[in-house]
TORKOL-767529 format. One line per 10 residues: for each residue y, z, x of N, C-alpha, C, CB. Coordinates in nm, 3 decimals, m for minus. Glycine has a CB too. Example, Ala and Ser with C-alpha at 12.3 -4.5 7.8 and 13.67 -1.06 7.14 Angstrom:
BEGIN
m0.569:0.780:1.319:m0.450:0.780:1.230:m0.330:0.780:1.320:m0.447:0.905:1.131  m0.225:0.708:1.285:m0.106:0.714:1.367:0.003:0.787:1.290:m0.060:0.572:1.408
***
This chain:
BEGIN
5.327:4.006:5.959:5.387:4.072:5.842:5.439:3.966:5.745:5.504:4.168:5.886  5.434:3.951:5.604:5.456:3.878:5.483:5.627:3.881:5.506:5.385:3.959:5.329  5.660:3.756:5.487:5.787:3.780:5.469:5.858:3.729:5.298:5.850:3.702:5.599  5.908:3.820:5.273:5.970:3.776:5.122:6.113:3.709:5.147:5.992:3.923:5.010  6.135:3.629:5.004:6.240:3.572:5.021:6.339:3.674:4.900:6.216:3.403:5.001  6.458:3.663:4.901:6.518:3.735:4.890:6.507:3.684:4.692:6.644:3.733:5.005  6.489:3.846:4.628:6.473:3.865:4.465:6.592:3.768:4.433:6.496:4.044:4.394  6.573:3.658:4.372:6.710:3.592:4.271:6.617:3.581:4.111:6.784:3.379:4.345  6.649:3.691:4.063:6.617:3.736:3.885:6.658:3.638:3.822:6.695:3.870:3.810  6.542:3.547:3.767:6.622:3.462:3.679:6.716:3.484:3.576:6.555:3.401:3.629
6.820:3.390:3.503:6.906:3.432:3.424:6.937:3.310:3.370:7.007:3.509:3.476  6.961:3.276:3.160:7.015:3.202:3.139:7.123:3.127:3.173:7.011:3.224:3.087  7.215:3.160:3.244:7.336:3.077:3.297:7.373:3.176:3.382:7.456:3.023:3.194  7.418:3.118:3.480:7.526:3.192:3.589:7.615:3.304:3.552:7.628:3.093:3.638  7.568:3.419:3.593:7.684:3.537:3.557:7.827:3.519:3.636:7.622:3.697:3.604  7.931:3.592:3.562:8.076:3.579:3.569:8.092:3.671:3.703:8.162:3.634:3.421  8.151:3.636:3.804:8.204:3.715:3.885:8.258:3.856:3.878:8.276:3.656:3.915  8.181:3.962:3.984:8.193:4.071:3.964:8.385:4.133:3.968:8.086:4.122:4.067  8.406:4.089:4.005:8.566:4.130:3.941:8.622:4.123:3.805:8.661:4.051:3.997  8.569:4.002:3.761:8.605:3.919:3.627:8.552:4.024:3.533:8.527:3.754:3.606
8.449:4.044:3.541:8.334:4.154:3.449:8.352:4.303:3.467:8.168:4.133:3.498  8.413:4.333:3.581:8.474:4.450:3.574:8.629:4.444:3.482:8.488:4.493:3.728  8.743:4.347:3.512:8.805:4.353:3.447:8.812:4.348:3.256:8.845:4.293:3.516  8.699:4.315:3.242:8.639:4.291:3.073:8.622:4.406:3.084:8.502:4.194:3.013  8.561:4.469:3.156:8.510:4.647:3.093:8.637:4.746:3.095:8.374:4.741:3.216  8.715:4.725:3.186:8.822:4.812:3.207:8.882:4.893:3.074:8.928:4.726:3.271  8.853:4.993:3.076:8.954:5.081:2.907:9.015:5.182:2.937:8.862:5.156:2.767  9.095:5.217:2.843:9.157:5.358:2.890:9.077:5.484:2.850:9.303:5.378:2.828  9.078:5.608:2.873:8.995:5.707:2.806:9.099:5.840:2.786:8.851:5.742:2.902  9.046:5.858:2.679:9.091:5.982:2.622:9.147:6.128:2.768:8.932:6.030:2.512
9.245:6.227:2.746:9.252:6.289:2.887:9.140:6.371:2.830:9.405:6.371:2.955  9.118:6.392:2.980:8.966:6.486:2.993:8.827:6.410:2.967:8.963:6.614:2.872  8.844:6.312:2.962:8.679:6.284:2.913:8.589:6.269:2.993:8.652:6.174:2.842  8.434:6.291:2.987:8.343:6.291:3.078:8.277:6.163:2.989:8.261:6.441:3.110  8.242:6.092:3.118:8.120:5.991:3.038:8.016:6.008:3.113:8.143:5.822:3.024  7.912:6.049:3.024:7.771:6.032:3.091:7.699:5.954:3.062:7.697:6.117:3.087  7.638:5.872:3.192:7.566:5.733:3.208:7.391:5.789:3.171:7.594:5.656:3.404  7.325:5.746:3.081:7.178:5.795:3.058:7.120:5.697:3.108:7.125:5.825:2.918  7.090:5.638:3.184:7.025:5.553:3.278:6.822:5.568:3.170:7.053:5.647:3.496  6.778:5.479:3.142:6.687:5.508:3.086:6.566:5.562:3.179:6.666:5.406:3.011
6.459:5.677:3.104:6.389:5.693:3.196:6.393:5.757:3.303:6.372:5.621:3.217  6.478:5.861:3.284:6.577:5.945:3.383:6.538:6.114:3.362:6.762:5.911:3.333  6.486:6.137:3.243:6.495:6.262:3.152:6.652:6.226:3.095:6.475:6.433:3.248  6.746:6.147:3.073:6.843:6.164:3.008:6.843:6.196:2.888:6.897:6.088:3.018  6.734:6.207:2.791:6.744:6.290:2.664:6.729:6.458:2.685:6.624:6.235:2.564  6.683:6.469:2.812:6.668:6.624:2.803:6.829:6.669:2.895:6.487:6.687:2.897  6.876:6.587:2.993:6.972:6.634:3.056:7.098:6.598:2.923:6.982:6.559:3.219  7.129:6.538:2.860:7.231:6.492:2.728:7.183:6.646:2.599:7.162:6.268:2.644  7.095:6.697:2.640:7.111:6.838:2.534:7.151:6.930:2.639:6.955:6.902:2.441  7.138:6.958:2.766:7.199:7.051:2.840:7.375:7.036:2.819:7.144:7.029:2.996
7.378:6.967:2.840:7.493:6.910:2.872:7.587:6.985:2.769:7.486:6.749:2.865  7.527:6.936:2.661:7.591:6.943:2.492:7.578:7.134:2.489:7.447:6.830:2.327  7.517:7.220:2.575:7.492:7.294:2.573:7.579:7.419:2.695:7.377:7.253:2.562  7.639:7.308:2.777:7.693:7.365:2.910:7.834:7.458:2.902:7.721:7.236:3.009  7.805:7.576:2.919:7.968:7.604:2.935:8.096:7.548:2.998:7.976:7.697:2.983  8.029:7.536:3.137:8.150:7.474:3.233:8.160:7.313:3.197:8.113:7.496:3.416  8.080:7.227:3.131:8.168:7.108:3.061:8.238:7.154:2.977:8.104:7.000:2.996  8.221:7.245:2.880:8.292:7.239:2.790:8.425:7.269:2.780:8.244:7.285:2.726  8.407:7.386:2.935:8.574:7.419:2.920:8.680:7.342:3.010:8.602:7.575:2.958  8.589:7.265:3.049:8.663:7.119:3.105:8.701:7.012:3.092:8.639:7.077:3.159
8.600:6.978:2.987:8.618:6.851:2.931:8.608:6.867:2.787:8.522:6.751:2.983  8.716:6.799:2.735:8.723:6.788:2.574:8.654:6.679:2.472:8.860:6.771:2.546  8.634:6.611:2.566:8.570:6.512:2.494:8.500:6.459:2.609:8.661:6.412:2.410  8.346:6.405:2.526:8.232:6.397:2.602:8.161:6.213:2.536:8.122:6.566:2.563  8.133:6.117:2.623:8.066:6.031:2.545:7.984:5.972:2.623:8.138:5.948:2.476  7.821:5.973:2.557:7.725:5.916:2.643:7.711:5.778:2.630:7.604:5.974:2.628  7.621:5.736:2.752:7.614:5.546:2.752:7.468:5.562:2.760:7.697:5.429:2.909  7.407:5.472:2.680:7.282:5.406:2.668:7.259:5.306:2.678:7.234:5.414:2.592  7.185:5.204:2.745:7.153:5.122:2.729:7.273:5.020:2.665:7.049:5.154:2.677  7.349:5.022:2.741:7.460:4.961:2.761:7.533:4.962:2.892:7.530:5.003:2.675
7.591:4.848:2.935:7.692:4.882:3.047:7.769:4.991:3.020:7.785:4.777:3.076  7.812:5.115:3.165:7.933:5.145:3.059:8.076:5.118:3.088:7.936:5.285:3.028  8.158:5.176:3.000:8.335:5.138:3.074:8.362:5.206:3.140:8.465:5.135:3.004  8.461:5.064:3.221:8.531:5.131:3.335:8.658:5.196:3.308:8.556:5.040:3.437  8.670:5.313:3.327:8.799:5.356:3.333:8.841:5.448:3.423:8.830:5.398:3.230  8.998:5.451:3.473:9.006:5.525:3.604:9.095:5.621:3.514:9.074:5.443:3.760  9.063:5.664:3.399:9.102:5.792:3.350:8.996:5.919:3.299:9.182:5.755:3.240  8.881:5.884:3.288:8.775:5.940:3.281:8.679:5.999:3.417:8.721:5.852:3.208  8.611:6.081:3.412:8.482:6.159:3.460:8.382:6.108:3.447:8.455:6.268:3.412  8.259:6.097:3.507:8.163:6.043:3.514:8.061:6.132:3.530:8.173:5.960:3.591
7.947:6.162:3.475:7.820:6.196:3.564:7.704:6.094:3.517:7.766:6.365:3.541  7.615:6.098:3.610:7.514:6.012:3.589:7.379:6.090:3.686:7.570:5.847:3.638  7.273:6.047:3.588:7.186:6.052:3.636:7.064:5.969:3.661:7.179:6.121:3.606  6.975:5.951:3.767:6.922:5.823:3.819:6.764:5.881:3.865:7.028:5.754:3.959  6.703:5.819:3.915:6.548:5.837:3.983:6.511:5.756:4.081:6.437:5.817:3.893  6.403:5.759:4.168:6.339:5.671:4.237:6.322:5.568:4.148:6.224:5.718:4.295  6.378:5.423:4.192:6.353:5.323:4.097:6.193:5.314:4.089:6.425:5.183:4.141  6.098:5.283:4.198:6.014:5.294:4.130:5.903:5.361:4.013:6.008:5.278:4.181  5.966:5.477:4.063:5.899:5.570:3.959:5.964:5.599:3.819:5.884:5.700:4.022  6.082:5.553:3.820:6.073:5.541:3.697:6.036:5.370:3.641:6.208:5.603:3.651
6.030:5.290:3.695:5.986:5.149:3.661:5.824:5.216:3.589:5.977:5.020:3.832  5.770:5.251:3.671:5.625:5.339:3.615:5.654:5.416:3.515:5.553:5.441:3.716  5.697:5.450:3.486:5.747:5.572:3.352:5.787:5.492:3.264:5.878:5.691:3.375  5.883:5.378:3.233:5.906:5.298:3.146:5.821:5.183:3.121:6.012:5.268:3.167  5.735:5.123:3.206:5.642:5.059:3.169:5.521:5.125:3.080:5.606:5.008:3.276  5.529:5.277:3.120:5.367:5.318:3.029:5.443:5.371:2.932:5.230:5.445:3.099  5.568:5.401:2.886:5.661:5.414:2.785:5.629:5.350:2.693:5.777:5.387:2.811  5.652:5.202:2.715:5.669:5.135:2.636:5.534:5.069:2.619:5.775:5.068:2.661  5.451:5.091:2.664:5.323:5.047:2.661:5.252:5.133:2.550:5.259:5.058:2.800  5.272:5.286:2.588:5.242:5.341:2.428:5.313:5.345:2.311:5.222:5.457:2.424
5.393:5.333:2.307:5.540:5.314:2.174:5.461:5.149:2.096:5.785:5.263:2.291  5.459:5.050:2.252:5.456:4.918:2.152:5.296:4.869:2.128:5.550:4.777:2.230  5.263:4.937:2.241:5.066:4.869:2.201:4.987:4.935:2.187:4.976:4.791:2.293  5.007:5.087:2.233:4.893:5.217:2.181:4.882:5.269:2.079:4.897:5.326:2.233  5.044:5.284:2.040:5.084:5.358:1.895:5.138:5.250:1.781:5.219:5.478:1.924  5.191:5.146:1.857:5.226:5.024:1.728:5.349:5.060:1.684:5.122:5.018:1.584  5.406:5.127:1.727:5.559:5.152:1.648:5.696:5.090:1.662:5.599:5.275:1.672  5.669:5.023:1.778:5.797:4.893:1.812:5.731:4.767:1.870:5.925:4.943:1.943  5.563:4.744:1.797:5.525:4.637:1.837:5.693:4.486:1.813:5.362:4.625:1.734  5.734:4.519:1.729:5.841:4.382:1.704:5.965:4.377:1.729:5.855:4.340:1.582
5.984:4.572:1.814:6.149:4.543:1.830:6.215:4.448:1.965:6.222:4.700:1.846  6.101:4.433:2.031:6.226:4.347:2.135:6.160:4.202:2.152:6.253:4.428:2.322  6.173:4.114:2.106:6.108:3.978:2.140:6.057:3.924:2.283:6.200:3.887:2.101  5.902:3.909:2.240:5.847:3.880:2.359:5.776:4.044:2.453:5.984:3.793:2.441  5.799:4.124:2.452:5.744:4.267:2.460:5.626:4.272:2.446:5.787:4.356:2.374  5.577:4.268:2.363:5.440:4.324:2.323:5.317:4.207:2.392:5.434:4.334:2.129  5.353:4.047:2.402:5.288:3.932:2.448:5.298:4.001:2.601:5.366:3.769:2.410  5.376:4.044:2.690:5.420:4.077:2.777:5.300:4.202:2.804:5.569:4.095:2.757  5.351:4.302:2.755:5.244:4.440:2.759:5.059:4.400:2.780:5.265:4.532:2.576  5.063:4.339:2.682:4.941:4.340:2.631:4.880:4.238:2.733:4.933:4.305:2.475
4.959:4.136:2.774:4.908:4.000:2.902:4.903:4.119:3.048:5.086:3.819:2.935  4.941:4.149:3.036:4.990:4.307:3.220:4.853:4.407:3.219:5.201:4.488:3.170  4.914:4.484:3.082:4.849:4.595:3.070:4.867:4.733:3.164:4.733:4.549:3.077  4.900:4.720:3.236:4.913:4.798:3.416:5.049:4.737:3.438:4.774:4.734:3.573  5.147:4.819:3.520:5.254:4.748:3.593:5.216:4.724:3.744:5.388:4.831:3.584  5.071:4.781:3.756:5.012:4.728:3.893:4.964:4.574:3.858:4.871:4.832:3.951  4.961:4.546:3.740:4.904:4.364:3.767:5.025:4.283:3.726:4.751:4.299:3.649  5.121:4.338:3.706:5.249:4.271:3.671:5.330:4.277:3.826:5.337:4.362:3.530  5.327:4.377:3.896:5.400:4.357:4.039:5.350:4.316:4.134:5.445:4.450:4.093  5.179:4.313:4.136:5.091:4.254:4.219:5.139:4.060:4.176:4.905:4.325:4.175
5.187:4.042:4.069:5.213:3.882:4.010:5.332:3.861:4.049:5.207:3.850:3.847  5.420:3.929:4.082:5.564:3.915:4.083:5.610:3.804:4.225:5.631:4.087:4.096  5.508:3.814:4.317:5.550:3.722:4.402:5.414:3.640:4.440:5.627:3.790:4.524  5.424:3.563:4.522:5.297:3.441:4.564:5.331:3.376:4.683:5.275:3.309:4.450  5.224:3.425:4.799:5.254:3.398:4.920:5.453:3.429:4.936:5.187:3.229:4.944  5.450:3.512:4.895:5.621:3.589:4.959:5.699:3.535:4.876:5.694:3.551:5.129  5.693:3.441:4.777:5.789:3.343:4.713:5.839:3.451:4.611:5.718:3.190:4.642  5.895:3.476:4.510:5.919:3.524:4.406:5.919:3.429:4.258:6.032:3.582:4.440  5.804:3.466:4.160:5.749:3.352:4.073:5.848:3.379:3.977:5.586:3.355:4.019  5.915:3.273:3.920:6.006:3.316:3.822:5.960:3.381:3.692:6.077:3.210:3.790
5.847:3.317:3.637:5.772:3.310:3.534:5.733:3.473:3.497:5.651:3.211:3.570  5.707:3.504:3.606:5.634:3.666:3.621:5.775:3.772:3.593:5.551:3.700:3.824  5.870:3.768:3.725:6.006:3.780:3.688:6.035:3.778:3.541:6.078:3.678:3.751  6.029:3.695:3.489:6.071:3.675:3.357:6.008:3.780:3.207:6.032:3.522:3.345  5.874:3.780:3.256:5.801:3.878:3.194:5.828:4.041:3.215:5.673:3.848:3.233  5.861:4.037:3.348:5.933:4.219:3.359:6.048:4.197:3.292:5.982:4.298:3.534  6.151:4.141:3.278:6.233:4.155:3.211:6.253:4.141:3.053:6.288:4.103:3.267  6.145:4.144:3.007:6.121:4.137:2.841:6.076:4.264:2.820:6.009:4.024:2.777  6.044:4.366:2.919:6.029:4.523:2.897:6.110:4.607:2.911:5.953:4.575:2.958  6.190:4.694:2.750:6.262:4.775:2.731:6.292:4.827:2.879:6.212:4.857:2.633
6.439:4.872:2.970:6.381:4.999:3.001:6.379:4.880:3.136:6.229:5.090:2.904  6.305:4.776:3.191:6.296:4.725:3.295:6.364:4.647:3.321:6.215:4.696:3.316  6.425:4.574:3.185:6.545:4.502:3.192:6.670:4.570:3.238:6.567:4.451:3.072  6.695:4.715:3.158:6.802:4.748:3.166:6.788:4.855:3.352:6.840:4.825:3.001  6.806:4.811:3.424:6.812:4.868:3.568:6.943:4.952:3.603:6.804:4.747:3.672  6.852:5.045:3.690:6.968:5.118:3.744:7.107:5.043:3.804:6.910:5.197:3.851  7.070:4.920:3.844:7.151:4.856:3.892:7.251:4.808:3.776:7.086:4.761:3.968  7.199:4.769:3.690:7.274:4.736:3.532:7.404:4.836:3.489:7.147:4.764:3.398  7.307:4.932:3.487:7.393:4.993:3.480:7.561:5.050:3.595:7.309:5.061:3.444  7.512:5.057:3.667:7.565:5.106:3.790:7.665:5.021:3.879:7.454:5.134:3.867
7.577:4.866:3.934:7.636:4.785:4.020:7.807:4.778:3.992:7.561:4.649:4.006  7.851:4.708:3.876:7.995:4.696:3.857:8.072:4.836:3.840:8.019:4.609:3.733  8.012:4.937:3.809:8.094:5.020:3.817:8.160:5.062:3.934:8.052:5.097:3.770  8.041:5.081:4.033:8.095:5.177:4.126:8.153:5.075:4.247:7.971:5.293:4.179  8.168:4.928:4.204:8.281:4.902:4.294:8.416:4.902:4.232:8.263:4.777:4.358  8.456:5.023:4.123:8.553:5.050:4.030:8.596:5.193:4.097:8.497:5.050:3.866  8.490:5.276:4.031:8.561:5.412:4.039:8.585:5.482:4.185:8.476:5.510:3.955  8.620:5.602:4.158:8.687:5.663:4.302:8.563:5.806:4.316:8.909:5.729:4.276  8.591:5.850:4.431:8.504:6.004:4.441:8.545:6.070:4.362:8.508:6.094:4.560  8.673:6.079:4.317:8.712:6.238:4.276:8.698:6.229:4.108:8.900:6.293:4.332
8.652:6.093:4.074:8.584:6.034:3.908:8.483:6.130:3.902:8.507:5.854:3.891  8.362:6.130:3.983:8.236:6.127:3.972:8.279:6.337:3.948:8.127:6.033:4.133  8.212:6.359:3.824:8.158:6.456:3.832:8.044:6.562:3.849:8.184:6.454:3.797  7.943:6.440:3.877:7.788:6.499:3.920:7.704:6.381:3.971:7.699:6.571:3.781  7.562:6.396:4.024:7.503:6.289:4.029:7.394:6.344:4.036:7.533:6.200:4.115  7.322:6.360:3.877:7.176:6.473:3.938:7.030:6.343:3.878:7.165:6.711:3.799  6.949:6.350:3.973:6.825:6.359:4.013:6.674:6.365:3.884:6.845:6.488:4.102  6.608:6.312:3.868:6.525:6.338:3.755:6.421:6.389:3.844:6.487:6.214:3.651  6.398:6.409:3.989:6.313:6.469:4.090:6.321:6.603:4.085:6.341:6.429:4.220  6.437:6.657:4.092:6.506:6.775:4.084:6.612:6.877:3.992:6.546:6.754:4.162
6.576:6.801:3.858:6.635:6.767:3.719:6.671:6.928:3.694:6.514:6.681:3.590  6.579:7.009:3.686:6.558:7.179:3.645:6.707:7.237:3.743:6.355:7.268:3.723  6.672:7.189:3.856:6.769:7.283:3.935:6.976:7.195:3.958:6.660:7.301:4.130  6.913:7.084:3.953:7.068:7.008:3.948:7.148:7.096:3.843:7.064:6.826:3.889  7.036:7.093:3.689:7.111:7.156:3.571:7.158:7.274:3.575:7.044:7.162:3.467  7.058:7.386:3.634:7.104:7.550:3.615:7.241:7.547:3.727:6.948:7.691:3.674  7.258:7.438:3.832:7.374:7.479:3.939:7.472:7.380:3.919:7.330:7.480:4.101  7.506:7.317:3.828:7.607:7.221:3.774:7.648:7.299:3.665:7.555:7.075:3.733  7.572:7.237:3.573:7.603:7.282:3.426:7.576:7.428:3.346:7.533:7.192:3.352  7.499:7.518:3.441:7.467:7.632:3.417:7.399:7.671:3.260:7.583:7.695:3.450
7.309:7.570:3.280:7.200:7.566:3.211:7.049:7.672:3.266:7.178:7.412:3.214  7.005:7.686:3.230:6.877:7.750:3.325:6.741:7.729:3.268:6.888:7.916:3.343  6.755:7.687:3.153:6.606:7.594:3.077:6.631:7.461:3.026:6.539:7.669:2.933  6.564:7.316:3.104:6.608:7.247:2.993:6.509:7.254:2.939:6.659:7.126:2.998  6.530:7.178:2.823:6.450:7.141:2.706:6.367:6.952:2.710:6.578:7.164:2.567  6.247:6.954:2.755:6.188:6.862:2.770:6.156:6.769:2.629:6.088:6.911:2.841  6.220:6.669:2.647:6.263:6.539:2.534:6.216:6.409:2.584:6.436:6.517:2.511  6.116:6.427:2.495:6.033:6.240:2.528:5.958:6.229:2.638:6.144:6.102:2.563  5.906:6.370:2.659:5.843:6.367:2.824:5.728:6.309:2.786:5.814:6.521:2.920  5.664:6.150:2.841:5.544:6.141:2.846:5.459:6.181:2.974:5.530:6.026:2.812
5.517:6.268:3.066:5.423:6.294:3.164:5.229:6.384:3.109:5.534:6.401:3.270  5.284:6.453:3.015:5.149:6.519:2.964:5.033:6.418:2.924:5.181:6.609:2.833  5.080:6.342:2.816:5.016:6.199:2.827:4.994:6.089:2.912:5.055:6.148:2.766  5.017:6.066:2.998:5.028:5.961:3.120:4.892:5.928:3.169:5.113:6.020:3.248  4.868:5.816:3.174:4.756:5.813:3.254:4.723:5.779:3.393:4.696:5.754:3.204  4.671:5.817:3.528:4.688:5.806:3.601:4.600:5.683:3.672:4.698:5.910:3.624  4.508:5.626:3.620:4.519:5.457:3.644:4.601:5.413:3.605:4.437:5.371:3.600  4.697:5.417:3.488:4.816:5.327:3.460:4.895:5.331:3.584:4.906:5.374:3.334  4.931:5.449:3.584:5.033:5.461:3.681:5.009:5.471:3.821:5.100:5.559:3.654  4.918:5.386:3.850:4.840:5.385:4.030:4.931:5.253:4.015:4.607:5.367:4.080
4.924:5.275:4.204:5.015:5.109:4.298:4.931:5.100:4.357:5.164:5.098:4.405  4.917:4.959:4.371:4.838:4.883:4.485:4.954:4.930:4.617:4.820:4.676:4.449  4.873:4.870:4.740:5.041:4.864:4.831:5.089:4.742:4.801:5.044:4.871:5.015  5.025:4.631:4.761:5.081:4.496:4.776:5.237:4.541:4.607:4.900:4.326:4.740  5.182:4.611:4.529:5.214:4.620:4.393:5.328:4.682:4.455:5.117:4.693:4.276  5.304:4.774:4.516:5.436:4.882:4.553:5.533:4.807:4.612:5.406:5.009:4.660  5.507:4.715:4.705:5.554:4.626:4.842:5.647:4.518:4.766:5.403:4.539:4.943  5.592:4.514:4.660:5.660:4.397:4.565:5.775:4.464:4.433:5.508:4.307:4.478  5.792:4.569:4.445:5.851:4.665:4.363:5.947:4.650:4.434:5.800:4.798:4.337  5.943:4.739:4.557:6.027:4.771:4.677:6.156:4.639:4.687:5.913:4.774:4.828
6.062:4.541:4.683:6.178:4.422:4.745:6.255:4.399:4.601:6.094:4.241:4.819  6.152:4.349:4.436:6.206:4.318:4.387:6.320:4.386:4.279:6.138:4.262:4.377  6.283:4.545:4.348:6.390:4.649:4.290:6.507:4.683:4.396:6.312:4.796:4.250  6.520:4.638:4.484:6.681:4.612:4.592:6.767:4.618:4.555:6.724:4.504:4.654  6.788:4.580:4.407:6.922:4.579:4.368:6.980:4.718:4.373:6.937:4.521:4.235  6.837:4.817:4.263:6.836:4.931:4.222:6.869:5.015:4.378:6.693:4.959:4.136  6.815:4.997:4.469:6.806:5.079:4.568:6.896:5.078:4.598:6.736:5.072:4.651  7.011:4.937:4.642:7.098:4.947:4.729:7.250:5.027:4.649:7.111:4.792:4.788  7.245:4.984:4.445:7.299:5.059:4.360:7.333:5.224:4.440:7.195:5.055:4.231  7.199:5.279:4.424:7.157:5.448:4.493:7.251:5.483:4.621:6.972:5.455:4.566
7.215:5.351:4.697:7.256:5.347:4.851:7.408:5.371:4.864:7.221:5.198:4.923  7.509:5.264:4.750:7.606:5.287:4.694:7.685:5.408:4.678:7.581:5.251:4.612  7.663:5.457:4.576:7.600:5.564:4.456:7.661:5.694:4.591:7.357:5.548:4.402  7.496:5.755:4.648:7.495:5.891:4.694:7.606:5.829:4.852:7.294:5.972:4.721  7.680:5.718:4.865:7.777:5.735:4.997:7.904:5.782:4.870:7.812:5.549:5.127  7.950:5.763:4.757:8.033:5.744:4.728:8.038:5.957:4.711:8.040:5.612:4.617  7.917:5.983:4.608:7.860:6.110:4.592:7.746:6.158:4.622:7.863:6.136:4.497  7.816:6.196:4.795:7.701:6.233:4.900:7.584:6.391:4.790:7.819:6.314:5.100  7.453:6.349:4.814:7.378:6.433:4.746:7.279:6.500:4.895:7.290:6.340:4.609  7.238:6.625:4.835:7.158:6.656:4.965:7.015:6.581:4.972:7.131:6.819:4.975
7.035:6.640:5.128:6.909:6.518:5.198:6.779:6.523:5.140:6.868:6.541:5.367  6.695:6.601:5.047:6.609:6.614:4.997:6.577:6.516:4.908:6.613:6.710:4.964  6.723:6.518:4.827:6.752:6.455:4.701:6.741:6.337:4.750:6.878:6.484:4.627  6.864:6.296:4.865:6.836:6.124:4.876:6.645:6.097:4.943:6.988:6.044:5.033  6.621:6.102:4.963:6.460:6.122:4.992:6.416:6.055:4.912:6.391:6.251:4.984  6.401:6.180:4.817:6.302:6.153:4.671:6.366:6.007:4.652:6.332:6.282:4.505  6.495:6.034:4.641:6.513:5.924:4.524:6.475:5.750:4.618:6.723:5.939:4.451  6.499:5.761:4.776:6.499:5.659:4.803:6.348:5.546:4.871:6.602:5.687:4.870  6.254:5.664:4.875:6.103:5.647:4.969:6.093:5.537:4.838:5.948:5.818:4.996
***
């Protein structure tokens, strides 16, 4: 059996200690507020109109503010919900995302530097994760190239890691599922249709989105962070066993 060495993501300089960086985020929040984490690639544009739509937030919470693509703040006066996916599958969903936005359709060929050289050198996130390691090593170079893609940079773990060695259980006010997205909503938020926003599943193509096993095998290890985030995550806000499933195979 291949043995890998353990993912170290390259990074311009040494990040600040996870206490230190939690204490930078620390804020106070408004009483009542819910913050919802949109984790990209989640359906969070379709679960952020339920939401805006929900009775029982509303008569609970007075004030509501979503996070994008941003860390978000910590505060131990606020509510939380968040929603998340099988990292790999959404790693697949944001790679052919952004693959049609920046090289099919041309419409953010220039917004993120280095993106599009990236896309267009891959093409597939099966020849970008099949590259990601060499004889078990982890290539920085390759590494470096997933992280110039919208969306792959920003990880569940990004989002997530510093928080939740912050908040408490009785913070968390949901933790729903993009596996099980329809039904989290109608029995949380008492929604009973969402409204599908930015879904490229109709468009998708399904050679894009094929894994090698070696491709998958190399996902697996070099998305750990994301997993163990989850692992985190559903001990803090135990979810049913179905749910952790999906989200964790």
């Amino acid at each position: 059996m291949e043995t890998r060495k353990a993912t170290a993501i390259p990074t311009a300089k040494t990040k600040p200690s996870t206490s230190s960086r939690v204490r930078k985020r620390e804020q106070s929040s408004p009483s009542g507020e819910l913050i919802y984490i949109h984790i990209g690639k989640c359906g969070g544009t379709s679960l952020w109109d339920a939401i805006q739509r929900s009775a029982p937030v509303a008569k609970r919470y007075p004030s509501i503010r979503k996070v994008h693509v941003a860390t978000p703040p910590i505060s131990h006066d606020a509510d939380y919900l968040i929603v998340v996916r099988n990292p790999i599958d959404r790693v697949v969903s944001a790679f052919n995302w952004r693959l049609k936005l920046v090289v099919a359709d041309g419409e953010q060929k220039d917004r993120f530097p280095g993106e599009y050289s990236v896309l267009t050198k891959y093409r597939s996130l099966n020849a970008l994760a099949e590259a990601l390691y060499k004889n078990g090593v982890l290539v920085p170079s390759v590494a470096e190239d997933f992280l110039k893609i919208h969306h792959l940079r920003e990880s569940i773990s990004f989002y997530l890691s510093d928080l939740l060695t912050a908040i408490r259980r009785k913070q968390v006010f949901a933790v729903m599922a993009t596996e099980l997205l329809d039904a989290d909503v109608e029995r949380v938020l008492g929604v009973k249709q969402v409204k599908r926003i930015h879904d490229n599943r109709a468009g998708s193509n399904a050679e894009k989105s094929a894994l090698s096993g070696t491709a998958r095998r190399n996902l697996r290890h070099f998305l750990a962070p994301d997993y163990d985030a989850l692992n985190r995550l559903t001990r803090l806000f135990p979810v049913a066993p179905e749910t952790l499933k999906l989200l964790m195979q």
